[in-house]
PDB file of N, CA, C, O and CB in Angstrom:
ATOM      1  N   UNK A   1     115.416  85.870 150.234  1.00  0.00           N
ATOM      2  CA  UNK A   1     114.883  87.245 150.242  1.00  0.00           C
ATOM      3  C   UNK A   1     113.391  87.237 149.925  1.00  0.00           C
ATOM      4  O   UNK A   1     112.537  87.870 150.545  1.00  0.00           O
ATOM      5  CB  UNK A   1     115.642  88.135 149.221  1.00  0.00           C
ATOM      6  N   UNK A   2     113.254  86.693 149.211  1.00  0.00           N
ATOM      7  CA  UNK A   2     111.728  86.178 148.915  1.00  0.00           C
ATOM      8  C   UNK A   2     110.309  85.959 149.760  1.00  0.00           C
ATOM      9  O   UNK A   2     109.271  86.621 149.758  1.00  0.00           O
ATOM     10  CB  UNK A   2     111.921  85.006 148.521  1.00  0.00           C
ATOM     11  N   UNK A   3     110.728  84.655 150.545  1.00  0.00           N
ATOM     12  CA  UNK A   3     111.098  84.580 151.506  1.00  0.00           C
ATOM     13  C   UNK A   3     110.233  85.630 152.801  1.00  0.00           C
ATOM     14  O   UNK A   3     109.110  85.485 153.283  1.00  0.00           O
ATOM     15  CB  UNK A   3     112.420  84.733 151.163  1.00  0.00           C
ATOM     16  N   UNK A   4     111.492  86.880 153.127  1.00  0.00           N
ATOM     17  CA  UNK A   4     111.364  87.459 153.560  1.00  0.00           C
ATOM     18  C   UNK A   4     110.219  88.680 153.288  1.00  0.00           C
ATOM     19  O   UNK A   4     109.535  89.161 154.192  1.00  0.00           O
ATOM     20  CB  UNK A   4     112.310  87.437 153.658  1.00  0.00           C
ATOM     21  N   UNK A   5     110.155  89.022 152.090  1.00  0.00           N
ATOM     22  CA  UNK A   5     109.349  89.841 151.574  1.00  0.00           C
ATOM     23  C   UNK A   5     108.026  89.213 151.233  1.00  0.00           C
ATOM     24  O   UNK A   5     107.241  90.035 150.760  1.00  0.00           O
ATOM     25  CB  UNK A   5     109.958  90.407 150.539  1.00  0.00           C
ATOM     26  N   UNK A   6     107.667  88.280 151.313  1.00  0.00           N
ATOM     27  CA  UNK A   6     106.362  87.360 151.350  1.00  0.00           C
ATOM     28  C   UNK A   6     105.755  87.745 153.143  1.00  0.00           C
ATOM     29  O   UNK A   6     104.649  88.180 153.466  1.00  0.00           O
ATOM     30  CB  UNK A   6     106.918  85.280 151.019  1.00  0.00           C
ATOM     31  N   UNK A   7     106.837  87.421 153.967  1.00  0.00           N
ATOM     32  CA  UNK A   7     106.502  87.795 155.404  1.00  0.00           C
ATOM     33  C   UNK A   7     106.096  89.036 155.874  1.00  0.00           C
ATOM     34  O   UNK A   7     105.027  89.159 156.473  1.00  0.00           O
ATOM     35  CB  UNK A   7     107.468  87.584 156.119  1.00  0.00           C
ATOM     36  N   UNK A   8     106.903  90.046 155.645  1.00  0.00           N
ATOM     37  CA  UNK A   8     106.826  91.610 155.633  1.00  0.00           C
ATOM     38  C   UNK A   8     105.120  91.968 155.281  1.00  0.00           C
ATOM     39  O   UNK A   8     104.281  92.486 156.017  1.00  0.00           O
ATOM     40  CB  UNK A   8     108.023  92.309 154.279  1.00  0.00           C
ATOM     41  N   UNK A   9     104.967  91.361 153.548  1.00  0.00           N
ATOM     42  CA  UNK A   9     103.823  91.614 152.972  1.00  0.00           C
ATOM     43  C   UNK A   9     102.262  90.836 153.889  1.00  0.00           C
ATOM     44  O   UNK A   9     101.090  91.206 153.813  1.00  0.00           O
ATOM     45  CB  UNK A   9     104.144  91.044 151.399  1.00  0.00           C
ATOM     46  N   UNK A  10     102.761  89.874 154.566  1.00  0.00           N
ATOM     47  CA  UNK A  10     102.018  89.783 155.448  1.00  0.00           C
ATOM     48  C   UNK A  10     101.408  90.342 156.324  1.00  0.00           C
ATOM     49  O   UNK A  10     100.247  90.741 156.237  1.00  0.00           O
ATOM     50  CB  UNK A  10     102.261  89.363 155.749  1.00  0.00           C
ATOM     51  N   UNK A  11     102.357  90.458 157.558  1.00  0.00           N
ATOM     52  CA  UNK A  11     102.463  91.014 158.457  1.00  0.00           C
ATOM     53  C   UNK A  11     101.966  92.905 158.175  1.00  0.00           C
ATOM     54  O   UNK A  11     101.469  93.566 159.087  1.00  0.00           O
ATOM     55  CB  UNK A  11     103.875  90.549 158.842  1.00  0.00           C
ATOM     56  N   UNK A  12     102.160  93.321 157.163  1.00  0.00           N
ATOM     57  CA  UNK A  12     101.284  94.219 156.772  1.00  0.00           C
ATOM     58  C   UNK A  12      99.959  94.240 156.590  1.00  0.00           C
ATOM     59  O   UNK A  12      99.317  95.281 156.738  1.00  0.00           O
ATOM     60  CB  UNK A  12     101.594  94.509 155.964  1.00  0.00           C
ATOM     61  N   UNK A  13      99.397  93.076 156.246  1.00  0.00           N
ATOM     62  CA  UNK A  13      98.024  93.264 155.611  1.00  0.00           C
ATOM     63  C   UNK A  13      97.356  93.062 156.931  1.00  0.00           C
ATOM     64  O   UNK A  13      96.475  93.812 157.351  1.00  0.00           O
ATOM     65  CB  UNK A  13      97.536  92.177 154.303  1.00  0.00           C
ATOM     66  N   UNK A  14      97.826  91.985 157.586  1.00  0.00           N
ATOM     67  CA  UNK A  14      97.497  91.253 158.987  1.00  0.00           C
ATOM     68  C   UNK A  14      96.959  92.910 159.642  1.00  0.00           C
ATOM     69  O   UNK A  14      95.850  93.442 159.687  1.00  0.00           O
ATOM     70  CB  UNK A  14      99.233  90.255 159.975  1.00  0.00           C
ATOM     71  N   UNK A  15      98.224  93.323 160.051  1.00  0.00           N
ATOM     72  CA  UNK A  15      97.937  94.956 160.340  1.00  0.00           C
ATOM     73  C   UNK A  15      96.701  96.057 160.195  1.00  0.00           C
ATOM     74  O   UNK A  15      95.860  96.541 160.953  1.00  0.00           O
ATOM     75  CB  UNK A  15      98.767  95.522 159.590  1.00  0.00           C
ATOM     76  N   UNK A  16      97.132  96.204 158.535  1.00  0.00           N
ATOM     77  CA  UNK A  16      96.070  96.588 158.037  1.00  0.00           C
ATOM     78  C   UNK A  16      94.418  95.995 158.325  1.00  0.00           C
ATOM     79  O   UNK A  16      93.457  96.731 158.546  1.00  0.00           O
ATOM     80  CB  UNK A  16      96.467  96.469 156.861  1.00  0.00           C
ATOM     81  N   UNK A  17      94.395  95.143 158.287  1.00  0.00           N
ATOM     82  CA  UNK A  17      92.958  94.590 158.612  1.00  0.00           C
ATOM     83  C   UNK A  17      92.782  94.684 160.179  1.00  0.00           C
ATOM     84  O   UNK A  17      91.603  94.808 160.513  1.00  0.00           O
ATOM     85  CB  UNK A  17      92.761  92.946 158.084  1.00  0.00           C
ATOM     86  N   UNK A  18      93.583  94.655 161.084  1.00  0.00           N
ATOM     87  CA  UNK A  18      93.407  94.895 162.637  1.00  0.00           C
ATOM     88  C   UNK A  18      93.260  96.605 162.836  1.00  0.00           C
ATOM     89  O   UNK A  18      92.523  97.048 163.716  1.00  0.00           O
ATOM     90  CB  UNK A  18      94.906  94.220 163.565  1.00  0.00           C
ATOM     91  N   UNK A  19      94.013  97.482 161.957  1.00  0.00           N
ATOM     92  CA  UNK A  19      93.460  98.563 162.625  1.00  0.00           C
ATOM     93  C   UNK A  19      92.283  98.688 161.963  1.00  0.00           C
ATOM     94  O   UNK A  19      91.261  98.631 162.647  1.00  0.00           O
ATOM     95  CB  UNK A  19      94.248  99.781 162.660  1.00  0.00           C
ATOM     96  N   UNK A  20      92.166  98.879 160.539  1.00  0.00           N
ATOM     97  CA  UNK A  20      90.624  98.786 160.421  1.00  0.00           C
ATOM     98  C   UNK A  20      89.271  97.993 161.061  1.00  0.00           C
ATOM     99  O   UNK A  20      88.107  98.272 160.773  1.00  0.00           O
ATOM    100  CB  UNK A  20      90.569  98.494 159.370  1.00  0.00           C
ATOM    101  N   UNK A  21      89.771  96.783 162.134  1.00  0.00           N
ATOM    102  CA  UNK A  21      88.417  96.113 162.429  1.00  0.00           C
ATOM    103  C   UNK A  21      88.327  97.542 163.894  1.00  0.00           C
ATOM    104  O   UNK A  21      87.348  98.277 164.028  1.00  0.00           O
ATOM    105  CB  UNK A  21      88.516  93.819 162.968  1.00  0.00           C
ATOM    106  N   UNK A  22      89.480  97.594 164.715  1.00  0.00           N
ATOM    107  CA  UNK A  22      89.747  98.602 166.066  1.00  0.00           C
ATOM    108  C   UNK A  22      89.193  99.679 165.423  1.00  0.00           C
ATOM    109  O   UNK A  22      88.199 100.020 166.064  1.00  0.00           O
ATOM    110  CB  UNK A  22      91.424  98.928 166.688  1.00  0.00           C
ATOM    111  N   UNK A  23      89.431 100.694 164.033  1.00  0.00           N
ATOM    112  CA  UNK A  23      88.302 101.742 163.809  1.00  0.00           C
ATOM    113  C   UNK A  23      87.272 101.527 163.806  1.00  0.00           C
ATOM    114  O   UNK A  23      86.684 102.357 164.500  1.00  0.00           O
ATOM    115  CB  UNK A  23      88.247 102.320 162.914  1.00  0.00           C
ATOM    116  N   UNK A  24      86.472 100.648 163.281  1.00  0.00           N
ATOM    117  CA  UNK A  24      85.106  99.963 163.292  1.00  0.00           C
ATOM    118  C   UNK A  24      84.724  99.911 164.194  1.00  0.00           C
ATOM    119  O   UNK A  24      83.882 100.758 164.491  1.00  0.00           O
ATOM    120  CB  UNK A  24      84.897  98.886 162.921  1.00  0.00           C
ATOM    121  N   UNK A  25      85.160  98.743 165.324  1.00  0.00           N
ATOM    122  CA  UNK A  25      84.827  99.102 166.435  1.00  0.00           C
ATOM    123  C   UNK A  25      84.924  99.797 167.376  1.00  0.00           C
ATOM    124  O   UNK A  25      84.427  99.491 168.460  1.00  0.00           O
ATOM    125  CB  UNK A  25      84.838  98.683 166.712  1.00  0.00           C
ATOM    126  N   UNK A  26      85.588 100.887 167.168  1.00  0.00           N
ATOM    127  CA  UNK A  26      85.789 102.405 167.891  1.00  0.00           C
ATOM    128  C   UNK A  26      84.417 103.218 167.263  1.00  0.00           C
ATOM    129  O   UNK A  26      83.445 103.387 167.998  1.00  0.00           O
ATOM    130  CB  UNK A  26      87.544 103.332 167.333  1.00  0.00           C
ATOM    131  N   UNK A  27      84.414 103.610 166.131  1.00  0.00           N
ATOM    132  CA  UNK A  27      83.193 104.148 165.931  1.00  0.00           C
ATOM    133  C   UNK A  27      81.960 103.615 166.059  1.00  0.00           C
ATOM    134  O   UNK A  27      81.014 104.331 166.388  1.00  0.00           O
ATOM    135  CB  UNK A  27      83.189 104.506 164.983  1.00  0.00           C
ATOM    136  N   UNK A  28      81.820 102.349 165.826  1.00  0.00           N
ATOM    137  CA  UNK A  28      80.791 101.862 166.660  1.00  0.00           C
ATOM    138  C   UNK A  28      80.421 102.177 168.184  1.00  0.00           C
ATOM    139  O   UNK A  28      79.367 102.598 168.661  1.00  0.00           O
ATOM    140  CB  UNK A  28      80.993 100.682 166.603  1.00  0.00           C
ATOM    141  N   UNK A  29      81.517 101.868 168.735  1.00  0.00           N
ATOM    142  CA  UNK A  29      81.437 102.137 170.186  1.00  0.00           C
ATOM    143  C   UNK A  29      80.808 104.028 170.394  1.00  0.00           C
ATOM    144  O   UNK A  29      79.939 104.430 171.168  1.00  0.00           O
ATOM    145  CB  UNK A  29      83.297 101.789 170.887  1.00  0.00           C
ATOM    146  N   UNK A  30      81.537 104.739 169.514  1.00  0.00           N
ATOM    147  CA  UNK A  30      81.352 106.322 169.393  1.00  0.00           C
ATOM    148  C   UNK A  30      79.959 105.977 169.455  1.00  0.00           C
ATOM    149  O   UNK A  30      79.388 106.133 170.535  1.00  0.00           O
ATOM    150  CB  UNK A  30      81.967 107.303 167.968  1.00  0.00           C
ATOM    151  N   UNK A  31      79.124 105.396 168.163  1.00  0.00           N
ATOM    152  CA  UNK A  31      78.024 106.194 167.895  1.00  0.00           C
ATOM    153  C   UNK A  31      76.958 105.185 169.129  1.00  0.00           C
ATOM    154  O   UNK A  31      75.810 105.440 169.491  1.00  0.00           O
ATOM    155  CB  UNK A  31      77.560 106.236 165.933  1.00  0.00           C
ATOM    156  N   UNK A  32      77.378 104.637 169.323  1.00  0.00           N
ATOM    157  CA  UNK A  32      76.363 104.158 170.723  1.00  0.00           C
ATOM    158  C   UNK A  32      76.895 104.777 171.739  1.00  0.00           C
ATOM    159  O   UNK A  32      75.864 104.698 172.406  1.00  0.00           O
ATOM    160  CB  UNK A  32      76.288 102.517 171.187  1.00  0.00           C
ATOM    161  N   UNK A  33      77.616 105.328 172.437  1.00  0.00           N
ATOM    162  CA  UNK A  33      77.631 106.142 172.817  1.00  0.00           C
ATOM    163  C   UNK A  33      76.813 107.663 173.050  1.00  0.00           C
ATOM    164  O   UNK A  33      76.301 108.200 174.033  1.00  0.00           O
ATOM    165  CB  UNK A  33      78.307 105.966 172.504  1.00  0.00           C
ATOM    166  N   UNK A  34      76.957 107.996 171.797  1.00  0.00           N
ATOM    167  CA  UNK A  34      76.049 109.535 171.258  1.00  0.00           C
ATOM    168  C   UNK A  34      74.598 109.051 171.055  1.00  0.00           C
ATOM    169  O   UNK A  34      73.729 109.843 170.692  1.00  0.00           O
ATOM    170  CB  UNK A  34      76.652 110.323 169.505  1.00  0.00           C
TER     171      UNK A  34
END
């Protein structure tokens, strides 16, 4: 179970850090844009 919840907690952060780099570079993209 351990284990498993070591993976989960991963696969979250992994996440977490990919949509935040895709906002970044979305608003980036925005403000060159404007």
């Amino acid at each position: 179970m351990l284990y498993i919840l070591d993976y989960i907690s991963l696969i979250c952060m992994l996440l977490l850090v990919i949509c935040v780099l895709v906002g970044v570079a979305f608003l980036t993209l925005l403000e060159r844009k404007v």
